[in-house]
MIDREN-772346 format. One record per atom (N, C-alpha, C): residue number from 1; atom name; y, z, x. Coordinates in steps of 0.001 Angstrom, whole numbers. Layout:
! residues N
+-----+------+---------+---------+---------+
!   n ! atom !      yy !      zz !      xx !
+-----+------+---------+---------+---------+
! NUM !   CA !       Y !       Z !       X !
...
+-----+------+---------+---------+---------+
This chain:
! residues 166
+-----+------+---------+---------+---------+
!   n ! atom !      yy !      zz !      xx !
+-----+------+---------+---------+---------+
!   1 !    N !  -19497 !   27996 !    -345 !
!   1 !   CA !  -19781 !   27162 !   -1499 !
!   1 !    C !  -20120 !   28001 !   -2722 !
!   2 !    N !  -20791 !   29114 !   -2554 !
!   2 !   CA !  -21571 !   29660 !   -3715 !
!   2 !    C !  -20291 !   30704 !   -4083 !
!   3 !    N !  -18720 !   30076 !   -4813 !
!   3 !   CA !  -17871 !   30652 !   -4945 !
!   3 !    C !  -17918 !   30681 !   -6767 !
!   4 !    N !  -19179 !   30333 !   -7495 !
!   4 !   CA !  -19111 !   30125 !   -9029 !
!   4 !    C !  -19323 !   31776 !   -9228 !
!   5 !    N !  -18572 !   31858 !  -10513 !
!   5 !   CA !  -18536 !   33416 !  -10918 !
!   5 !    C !  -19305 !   33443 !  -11931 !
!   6 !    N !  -20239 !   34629 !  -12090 !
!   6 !   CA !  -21061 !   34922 !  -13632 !
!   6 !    C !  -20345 !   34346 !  -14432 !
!   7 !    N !  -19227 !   34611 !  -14805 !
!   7 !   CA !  -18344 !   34321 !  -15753 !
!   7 !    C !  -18466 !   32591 !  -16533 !
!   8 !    N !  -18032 !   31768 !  -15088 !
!   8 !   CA !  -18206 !   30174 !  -14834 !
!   8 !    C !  -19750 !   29922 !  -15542 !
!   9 !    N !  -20742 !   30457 !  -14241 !
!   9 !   CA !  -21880 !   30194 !  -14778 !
!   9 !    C !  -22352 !   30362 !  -15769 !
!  10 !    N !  -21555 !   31333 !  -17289 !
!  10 !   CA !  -22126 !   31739 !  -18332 !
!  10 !    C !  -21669 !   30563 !  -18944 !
!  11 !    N !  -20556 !   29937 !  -19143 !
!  11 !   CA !  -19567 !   28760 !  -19267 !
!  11 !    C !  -20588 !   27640 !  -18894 !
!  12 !    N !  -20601 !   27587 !  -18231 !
!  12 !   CA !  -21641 !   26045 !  -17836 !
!  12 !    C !  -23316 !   26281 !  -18456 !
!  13 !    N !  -23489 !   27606 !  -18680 !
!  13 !   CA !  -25007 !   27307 !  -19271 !
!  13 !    C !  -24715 !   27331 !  -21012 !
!  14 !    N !  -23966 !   27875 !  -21301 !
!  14 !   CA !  -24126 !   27699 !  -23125 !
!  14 !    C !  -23028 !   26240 !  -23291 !
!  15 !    N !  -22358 !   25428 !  -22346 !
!  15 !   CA !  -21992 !   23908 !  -22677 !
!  15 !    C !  -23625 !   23616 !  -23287 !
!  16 !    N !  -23114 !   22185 !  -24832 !
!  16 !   CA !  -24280 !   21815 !  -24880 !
!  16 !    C !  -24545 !   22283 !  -26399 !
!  17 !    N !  -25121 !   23605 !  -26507 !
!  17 !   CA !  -25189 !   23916 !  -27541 !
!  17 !    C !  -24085 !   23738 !  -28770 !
!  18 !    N !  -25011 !   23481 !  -30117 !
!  18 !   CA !  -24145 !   23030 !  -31178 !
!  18 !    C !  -24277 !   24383 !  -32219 !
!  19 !    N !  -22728 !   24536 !  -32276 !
!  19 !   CA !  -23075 !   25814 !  -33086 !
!  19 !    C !  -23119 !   26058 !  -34884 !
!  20 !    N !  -23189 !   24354 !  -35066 !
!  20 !   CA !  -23129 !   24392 !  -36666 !
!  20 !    C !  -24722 !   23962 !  -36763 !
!  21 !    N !  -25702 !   24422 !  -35834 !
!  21 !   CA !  -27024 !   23981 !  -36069 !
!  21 !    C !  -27430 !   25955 !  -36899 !
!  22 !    N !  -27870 !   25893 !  -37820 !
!  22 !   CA !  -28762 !   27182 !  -39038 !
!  22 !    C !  -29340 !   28100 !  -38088 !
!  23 !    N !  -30502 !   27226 !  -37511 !
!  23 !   CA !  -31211 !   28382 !  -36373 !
!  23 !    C !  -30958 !   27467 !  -35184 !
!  24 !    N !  -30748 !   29106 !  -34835 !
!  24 !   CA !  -30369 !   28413 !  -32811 !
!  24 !    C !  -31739 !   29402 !  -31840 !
!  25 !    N !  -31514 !   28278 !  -31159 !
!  25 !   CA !  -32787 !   28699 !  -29567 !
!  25 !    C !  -31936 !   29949 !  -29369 !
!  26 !    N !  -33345 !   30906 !  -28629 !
!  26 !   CA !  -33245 !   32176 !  -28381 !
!  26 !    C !  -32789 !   32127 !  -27003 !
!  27 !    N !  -32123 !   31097 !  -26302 !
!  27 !   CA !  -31636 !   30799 !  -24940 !
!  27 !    C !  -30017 !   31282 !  -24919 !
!  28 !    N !  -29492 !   31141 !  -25787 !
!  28 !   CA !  -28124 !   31643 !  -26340 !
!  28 !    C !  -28064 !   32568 !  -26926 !
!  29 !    N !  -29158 !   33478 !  -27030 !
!  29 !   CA !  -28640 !   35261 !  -27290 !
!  29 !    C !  -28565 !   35891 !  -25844 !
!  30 !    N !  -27994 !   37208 !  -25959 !
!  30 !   CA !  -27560 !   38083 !  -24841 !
!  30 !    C !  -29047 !   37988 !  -24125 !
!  31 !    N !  -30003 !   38564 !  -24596 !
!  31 !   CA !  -31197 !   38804 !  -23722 !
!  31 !    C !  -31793 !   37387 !  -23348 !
!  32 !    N !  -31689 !   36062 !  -24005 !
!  32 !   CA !  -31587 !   34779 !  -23421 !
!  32 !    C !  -30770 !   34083 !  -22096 !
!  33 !    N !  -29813 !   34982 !  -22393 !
!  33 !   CA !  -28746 !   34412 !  -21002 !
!  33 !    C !  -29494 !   35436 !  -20091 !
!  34 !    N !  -29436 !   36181 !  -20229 !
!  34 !   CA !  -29707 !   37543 !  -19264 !
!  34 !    C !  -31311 !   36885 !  -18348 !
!  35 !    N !  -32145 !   36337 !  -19335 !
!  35 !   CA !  -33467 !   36157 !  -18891 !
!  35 !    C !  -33271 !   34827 !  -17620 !
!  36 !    N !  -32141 !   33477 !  -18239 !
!  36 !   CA !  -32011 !   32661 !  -18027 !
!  36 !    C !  -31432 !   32280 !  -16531 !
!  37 !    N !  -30521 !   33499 !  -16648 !
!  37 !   CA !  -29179 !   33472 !  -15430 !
!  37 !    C !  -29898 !   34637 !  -14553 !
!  38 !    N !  -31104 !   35420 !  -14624 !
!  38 !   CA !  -30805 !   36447 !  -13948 !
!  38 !    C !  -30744 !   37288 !  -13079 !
!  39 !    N !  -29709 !   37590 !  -14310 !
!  39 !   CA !  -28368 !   38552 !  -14121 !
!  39 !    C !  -28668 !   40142 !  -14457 !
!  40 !    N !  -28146 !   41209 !  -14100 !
!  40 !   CA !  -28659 !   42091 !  -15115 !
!  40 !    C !  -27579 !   42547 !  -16102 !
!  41 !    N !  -28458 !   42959 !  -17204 !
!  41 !   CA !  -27877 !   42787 !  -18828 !
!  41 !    C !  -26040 !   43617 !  -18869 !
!  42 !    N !  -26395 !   44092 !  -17854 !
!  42 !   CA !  -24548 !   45027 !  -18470 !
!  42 !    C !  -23504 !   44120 !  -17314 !
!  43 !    N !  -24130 !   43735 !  -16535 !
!  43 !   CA !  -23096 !   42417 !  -16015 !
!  43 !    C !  -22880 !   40926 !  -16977 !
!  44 !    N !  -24258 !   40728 !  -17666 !
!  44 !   CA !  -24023 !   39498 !  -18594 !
!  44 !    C !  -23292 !   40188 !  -19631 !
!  45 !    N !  -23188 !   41206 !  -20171 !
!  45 !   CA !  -22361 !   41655 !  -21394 !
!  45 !    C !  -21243 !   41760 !  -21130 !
!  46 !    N !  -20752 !   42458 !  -20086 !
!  46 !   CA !  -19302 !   42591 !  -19403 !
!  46 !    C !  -18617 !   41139 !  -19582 !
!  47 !    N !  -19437 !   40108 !  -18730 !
!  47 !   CA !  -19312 !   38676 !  -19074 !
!  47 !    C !  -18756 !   37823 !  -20303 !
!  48 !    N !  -19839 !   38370 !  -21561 !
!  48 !   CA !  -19912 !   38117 !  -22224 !
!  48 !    C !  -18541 !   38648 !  -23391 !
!  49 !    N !  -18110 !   40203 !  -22712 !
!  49 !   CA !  -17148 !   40277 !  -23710 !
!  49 !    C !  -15405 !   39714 !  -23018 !
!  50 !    N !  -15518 !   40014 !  -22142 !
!  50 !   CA !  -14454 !   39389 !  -21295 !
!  50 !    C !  -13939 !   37465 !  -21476 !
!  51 !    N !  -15147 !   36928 !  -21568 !
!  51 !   CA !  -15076 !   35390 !  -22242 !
!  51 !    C !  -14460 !   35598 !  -23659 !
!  52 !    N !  -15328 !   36746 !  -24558 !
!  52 !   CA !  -15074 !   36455 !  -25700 !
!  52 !    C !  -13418 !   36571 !  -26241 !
!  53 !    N !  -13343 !   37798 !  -25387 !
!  53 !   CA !  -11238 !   38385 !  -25145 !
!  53 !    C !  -10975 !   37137 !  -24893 !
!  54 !    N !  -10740 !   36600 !  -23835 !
!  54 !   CA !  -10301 !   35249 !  -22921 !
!  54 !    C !  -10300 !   34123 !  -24713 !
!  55 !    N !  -10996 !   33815 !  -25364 !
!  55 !   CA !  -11471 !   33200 !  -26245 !
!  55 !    C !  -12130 !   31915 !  -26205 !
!  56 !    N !  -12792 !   31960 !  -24905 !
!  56 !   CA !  -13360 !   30899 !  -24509 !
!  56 !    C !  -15105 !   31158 !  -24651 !
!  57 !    N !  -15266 !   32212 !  -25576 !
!  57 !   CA !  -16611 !   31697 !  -26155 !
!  57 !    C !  -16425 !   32976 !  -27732 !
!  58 !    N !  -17504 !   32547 !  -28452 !
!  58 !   CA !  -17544 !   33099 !  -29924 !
!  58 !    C !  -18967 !   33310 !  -30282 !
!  59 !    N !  -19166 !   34628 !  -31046 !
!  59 !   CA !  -20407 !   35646 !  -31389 !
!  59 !    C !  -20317 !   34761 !  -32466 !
!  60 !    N !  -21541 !   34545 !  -32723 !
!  60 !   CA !  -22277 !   34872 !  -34545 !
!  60 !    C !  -23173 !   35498 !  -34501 !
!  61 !    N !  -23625 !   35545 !  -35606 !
!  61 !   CA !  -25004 !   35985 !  -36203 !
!  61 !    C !  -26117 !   35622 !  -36785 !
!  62 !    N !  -26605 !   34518 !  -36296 !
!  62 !   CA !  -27665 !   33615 !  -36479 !
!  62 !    C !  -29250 !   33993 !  -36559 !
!  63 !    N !  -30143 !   33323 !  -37583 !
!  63 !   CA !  -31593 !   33539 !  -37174 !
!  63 !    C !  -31659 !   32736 !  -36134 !
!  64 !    N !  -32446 !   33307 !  -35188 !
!  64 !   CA !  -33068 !   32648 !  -34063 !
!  64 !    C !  -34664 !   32344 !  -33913 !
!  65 !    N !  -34499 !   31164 !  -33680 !
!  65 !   CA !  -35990 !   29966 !  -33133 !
!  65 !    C !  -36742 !   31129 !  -33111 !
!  66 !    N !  -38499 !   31584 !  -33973 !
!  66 !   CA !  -39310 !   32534 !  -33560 !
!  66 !    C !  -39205 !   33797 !  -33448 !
!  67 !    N !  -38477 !   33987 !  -34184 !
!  67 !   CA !  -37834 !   35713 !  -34113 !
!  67 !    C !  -37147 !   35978 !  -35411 !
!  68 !    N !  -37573 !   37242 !  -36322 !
!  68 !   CA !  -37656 !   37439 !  -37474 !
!  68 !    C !  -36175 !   37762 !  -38456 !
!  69 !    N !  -35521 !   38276 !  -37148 !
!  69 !   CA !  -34209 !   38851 !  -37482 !
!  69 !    C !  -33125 !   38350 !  -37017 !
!  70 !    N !  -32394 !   37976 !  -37660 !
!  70 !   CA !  -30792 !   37420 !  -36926 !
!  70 !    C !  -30421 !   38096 !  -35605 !
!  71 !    N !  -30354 !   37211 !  -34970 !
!  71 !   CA !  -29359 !   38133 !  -33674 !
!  71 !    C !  -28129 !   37380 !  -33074 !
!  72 !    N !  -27233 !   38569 !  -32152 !
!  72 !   CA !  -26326 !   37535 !  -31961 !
!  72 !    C !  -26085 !   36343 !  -30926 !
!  73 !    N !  -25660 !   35238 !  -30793 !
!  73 !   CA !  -25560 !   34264 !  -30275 !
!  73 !    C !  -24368 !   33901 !  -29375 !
!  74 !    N !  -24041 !   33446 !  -29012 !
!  74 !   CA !  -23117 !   32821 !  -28329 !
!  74 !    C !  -22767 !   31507 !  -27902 !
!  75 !    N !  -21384 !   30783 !  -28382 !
!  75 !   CA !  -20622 !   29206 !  -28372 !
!  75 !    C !  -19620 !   29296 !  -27802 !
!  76 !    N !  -19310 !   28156 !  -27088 !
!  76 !   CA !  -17880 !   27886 !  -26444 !
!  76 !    C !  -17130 !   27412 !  -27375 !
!  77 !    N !  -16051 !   27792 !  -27396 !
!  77 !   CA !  -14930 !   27498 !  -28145 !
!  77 !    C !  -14387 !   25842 !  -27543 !
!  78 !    N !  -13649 !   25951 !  -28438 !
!  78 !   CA !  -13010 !   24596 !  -28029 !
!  78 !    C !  -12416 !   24643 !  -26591 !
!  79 !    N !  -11534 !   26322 !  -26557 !
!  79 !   CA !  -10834 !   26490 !  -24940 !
!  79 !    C !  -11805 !   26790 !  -24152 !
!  80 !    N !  -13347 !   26917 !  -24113 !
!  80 !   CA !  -14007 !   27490 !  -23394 !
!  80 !    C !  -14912 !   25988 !  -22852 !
!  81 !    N !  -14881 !   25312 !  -23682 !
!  81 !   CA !  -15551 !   23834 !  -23433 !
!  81 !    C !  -14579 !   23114 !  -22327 !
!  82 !    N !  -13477 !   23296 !  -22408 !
!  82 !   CA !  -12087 !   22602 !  -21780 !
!  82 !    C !  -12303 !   23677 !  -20246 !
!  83 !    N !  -12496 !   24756 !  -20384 !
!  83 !   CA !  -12759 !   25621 !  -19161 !
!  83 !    C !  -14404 !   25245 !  -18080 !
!  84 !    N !  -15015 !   25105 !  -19038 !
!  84 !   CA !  -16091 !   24360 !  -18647 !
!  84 !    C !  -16246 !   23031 !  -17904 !
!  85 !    N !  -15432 !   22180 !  -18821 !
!  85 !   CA !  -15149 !   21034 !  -18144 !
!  85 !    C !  -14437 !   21239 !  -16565 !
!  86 !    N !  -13369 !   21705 !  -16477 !
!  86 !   CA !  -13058 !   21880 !  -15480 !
!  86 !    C !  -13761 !   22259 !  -14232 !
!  87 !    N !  -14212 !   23630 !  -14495 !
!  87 !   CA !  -15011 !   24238 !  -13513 !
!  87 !    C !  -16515 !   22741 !  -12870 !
!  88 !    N !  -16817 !   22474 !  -14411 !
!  88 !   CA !  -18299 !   21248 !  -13414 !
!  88 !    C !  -17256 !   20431 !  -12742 !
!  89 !    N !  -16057 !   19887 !  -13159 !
!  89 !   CA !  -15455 !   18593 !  -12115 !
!  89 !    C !  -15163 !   19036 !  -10786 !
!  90 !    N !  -14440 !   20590 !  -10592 !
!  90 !   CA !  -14641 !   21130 !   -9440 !
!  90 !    C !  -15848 !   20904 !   -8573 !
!  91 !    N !  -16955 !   21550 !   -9182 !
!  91 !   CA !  -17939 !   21391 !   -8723 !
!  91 !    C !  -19380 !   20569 !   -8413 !
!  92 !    N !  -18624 !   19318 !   -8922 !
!  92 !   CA !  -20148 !   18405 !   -9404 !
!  92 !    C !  -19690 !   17622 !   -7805 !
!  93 !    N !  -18937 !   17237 !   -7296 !
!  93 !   CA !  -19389 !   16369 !   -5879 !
!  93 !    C !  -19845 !   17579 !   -5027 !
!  94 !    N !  -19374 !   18878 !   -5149 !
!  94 !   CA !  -19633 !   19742 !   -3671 !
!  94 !    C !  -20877 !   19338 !   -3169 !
!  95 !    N !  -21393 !   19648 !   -1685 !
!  95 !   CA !  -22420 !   19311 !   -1289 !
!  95 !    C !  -23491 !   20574 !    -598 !
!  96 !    N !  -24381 !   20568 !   -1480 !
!  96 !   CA !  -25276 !   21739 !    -785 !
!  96 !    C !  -26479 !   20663 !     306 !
!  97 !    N !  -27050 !   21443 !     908 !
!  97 !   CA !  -28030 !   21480 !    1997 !
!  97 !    C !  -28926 !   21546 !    1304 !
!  98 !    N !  -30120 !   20698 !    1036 !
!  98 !   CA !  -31385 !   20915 !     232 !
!  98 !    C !  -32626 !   21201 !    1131 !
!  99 !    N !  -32845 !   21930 !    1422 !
!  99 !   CA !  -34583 !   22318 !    2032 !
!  99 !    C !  -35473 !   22070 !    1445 !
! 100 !    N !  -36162 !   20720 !    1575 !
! 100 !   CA !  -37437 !   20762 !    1191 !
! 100 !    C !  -38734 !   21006 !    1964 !
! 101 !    N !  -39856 !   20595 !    1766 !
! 101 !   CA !  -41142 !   20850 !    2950 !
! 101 !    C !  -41015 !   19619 !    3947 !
! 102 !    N !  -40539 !   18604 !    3135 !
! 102 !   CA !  -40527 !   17244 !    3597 !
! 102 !    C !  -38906 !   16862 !    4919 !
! 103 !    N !  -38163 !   17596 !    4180 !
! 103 !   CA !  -36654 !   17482 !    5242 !
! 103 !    C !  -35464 !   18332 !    4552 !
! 104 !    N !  -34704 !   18762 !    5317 !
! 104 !   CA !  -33548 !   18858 !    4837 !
! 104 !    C !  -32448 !   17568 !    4745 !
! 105 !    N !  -31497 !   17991 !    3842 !
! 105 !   CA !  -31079 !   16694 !    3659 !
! 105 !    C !  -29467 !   17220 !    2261 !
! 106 !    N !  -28311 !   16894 !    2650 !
! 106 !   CA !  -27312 !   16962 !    1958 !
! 106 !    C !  -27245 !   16262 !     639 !
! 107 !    N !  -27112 !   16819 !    -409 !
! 107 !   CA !  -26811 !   16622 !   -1860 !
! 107 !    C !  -25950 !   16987 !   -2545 !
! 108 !    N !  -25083 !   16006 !   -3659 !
! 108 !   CA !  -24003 !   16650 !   -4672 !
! 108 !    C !  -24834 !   17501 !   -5689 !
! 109 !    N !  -24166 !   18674 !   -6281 !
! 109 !   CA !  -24930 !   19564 !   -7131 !
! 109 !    C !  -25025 !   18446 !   -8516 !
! 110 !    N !  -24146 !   17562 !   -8670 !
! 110 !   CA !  -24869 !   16392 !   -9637 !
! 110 !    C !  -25528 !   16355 !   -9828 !
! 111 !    N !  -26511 !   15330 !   -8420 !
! 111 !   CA !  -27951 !   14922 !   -8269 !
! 111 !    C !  -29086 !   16014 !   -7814 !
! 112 !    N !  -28687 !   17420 !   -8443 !
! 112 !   CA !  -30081 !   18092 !   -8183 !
! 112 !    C !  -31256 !   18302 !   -9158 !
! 113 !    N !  -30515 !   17703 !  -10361 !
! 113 !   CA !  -31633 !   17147 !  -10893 !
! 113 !    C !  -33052 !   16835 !  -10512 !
! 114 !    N !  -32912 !   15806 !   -9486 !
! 114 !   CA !  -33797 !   14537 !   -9139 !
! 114 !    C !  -34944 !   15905 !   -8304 !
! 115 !    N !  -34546 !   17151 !   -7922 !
! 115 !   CA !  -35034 !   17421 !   -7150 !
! 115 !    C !  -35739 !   19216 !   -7851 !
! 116 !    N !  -34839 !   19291 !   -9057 !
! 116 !   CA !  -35284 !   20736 !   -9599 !
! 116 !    C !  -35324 !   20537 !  -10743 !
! 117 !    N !  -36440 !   21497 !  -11238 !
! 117 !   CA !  -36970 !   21112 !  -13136 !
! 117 !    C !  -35799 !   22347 !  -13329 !
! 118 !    N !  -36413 !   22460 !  -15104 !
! 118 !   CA !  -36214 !   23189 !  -15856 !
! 118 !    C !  -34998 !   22306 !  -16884 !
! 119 !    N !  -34782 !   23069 !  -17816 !
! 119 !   CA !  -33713 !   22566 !  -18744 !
! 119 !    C !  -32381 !   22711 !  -18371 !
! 120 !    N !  -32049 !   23414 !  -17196 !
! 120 !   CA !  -30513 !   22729 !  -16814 !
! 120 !    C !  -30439 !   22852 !  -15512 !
! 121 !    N !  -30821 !   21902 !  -14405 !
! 121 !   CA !  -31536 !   22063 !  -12899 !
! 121 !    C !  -29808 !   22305 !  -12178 !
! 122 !    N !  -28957 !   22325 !  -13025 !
! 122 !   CA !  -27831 !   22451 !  -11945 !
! 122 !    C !  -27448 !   23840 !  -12113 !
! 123 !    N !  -27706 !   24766 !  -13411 !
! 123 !   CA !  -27787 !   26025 !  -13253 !
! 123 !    C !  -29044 !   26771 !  -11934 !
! 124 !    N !  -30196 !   25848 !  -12596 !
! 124 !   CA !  -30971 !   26234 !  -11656 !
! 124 !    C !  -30888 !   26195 !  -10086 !
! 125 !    N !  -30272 !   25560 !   -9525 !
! 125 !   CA !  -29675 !   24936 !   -8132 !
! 125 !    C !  -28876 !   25977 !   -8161 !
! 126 !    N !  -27347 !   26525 !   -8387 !
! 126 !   CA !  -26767 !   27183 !   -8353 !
! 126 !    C !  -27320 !   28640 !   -8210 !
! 127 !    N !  -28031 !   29106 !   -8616 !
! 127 !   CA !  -28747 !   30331 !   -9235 !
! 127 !    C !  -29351 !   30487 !   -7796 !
! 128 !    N !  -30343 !   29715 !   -6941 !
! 128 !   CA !  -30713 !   29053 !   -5830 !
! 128 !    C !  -29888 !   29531 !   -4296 !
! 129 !    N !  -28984 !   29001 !   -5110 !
! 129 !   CA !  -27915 !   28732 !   -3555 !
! 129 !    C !  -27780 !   29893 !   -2939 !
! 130 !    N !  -27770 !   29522 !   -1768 !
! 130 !   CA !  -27553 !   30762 !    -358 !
! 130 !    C !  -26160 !   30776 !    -241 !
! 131 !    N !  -26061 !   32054 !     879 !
! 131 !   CA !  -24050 !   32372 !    1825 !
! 131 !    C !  -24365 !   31127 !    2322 !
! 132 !    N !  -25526 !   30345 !    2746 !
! 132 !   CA !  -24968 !   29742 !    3617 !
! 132 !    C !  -24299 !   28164 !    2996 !
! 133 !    N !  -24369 !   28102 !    1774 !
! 133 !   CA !  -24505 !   26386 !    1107 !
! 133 !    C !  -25800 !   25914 !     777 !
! 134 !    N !  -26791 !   26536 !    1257 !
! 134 !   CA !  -28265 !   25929 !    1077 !
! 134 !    C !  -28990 !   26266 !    -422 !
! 135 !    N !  -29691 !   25273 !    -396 !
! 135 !   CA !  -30947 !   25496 !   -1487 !
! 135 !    C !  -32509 !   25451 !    -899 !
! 136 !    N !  -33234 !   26706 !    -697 !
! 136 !   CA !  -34243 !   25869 !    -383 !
! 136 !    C !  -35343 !   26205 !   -1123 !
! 137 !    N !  -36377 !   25015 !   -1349 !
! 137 !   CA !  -37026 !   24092 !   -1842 !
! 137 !    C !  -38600 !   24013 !   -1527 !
! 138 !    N !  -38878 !   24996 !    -360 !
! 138 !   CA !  -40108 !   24606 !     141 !
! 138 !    C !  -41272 !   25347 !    -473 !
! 139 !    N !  -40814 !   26336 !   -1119 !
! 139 !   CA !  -42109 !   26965 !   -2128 !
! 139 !    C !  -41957 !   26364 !   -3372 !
! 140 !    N !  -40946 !   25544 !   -4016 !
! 140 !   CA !  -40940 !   25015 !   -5537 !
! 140 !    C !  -41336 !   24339 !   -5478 !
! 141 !    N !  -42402 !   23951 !   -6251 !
! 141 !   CA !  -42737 !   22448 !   -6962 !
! 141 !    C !  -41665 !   21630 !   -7141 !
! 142 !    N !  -42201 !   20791 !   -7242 !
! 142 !   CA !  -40838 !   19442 !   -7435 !
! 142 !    C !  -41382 !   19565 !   -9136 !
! 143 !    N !  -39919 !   19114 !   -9973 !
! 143 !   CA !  -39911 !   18975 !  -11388 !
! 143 !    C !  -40887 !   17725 !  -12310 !
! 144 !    N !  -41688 !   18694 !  -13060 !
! 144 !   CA !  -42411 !   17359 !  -13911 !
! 144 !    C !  -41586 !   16585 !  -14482 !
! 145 !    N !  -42445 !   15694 !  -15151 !
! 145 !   CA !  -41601 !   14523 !  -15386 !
! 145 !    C !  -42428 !   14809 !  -17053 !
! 146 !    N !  -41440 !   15326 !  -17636 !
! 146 !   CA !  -42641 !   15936 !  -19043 !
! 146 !    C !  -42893 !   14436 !  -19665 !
! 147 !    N !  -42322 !   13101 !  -19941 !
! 147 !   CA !  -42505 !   12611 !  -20737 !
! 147 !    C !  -43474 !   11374 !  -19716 !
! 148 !    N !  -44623 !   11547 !  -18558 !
! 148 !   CA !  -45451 !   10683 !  -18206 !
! 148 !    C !  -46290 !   10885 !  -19317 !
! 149 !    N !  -47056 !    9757 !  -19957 !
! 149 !   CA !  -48158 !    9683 !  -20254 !
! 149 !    C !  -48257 !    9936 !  -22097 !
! 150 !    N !  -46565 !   10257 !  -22181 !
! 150 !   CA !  -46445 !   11035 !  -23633 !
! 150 !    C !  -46841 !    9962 !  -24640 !
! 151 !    N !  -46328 !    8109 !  -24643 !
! 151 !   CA !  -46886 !    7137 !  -25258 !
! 151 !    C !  -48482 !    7220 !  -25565 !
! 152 !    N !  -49207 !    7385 !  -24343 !
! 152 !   CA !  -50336 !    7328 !  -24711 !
! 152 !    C !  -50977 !    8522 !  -25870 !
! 153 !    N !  -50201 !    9588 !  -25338 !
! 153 !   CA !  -50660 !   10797 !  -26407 !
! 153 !    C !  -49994 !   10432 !  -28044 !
! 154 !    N !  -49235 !   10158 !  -27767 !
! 154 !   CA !  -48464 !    9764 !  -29269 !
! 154 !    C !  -49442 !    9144 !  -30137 !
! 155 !    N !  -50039 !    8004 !  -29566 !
! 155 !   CA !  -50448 !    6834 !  -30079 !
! 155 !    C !  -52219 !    7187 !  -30309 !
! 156 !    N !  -52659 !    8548 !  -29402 !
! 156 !   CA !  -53812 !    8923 !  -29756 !
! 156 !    C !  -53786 !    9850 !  -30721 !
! 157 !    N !  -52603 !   10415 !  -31524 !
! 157 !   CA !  -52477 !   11513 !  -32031 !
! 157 !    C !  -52414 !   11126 !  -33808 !
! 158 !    N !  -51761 !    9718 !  -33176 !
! 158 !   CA !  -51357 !    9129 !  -34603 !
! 158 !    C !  -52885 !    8375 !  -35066 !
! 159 !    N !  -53757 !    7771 !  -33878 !
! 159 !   CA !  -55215 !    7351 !  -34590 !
! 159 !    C !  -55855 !    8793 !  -35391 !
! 160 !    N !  -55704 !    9933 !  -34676 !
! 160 !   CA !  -56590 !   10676 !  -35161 !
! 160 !    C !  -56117 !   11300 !  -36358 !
! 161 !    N !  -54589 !   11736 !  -36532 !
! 161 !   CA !  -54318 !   11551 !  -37857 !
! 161 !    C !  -54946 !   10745 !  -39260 !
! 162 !    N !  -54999 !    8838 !  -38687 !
! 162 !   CA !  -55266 !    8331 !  -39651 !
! 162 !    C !  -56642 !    8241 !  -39999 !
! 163 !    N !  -57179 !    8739 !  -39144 !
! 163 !   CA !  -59179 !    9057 !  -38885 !
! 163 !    C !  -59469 !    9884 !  -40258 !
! 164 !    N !  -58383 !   11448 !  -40151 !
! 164 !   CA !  -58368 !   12627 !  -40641 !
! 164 !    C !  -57882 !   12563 !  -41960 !
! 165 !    N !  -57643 !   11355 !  -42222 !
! 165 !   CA !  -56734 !   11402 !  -43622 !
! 165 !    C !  -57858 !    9921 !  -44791 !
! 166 !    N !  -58923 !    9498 !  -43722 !
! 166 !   CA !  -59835 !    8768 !  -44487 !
! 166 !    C !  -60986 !    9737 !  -45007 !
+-----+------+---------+---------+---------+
């Protein structure tokens, strides 16, 4: 199962990003992927220039989110989005083996969501995966659910605002 190539996986983690946004997240520079996927840095660059030949992804030179100096970035091209696509339809029914504390139990890399945080749980799952098909699960926390409880904070944030402004 675990037949996705750096290459793929660099492809499926910068889908998403918009590249006519001024400043971009520091998740889409070289040392962002590298931190994200990792990988180590002269395999993500190799990656990185080999996509860019291929022309299925494109450098700029952007300020980045918290960081003083432009650096460079990385977008899928139009052919690299179309390469992307492909590769998740390949891969979105396959079925890994999920280990949790609670059971093992078969899942499409779709729905691993439901079962792994972070901002893209199917990279994260992948990243995961064993020779054998497996993911396991029994030292991770299961994924917060960031937005419990966020109404109530909203709505206390906005009294104390209007407290602060009498």
């Amino acid at each position: 199962m675990n037949n996705i190539k750096t290459k793929e996986l660099i492809l499926m983690y910068l889908q998403g990003y918009d590249k006519s946004e001024e400043e971009v997240s520091y998740y889409i520079t070289k040392k962002g992927i590298v931190d994200e996927l990792n990988a180590h840095k002269d395999d993500i660059n190799t990656c990185l220039n080999n996509l860019s030949d291929e022309g299925l992804i494109e450098k700029y030179i952007r300020p980045v989110s918290g960081h003083s100096n432009k650096k460079n970035v990385y977008f899928l091209t139009k052919k690299g989005k179309s390469k992307e696509e492909n590769i998740w339809n390949r891969i979105k029914d396959q079925e890994v083996l999920l280990k949790t504390k609670e059971s093992n139990f078969k899942i499409k890399l779709n729905k691993l969501d439901k079962y792994i945080g972070g901002r893209n749980p199917i990279i994260e799952g992948i990243k995961r995966l064993e020779d054998d098909g497996s993911i396991d699960m029994k030292n991770i926390s299961k994924p917060t659910d960031f937005f419990v409880g966020r109404k109530n904070e909203l709505n206390y944030l906005k009294k104390r605002i209007k407290k602060s402004k009498r």
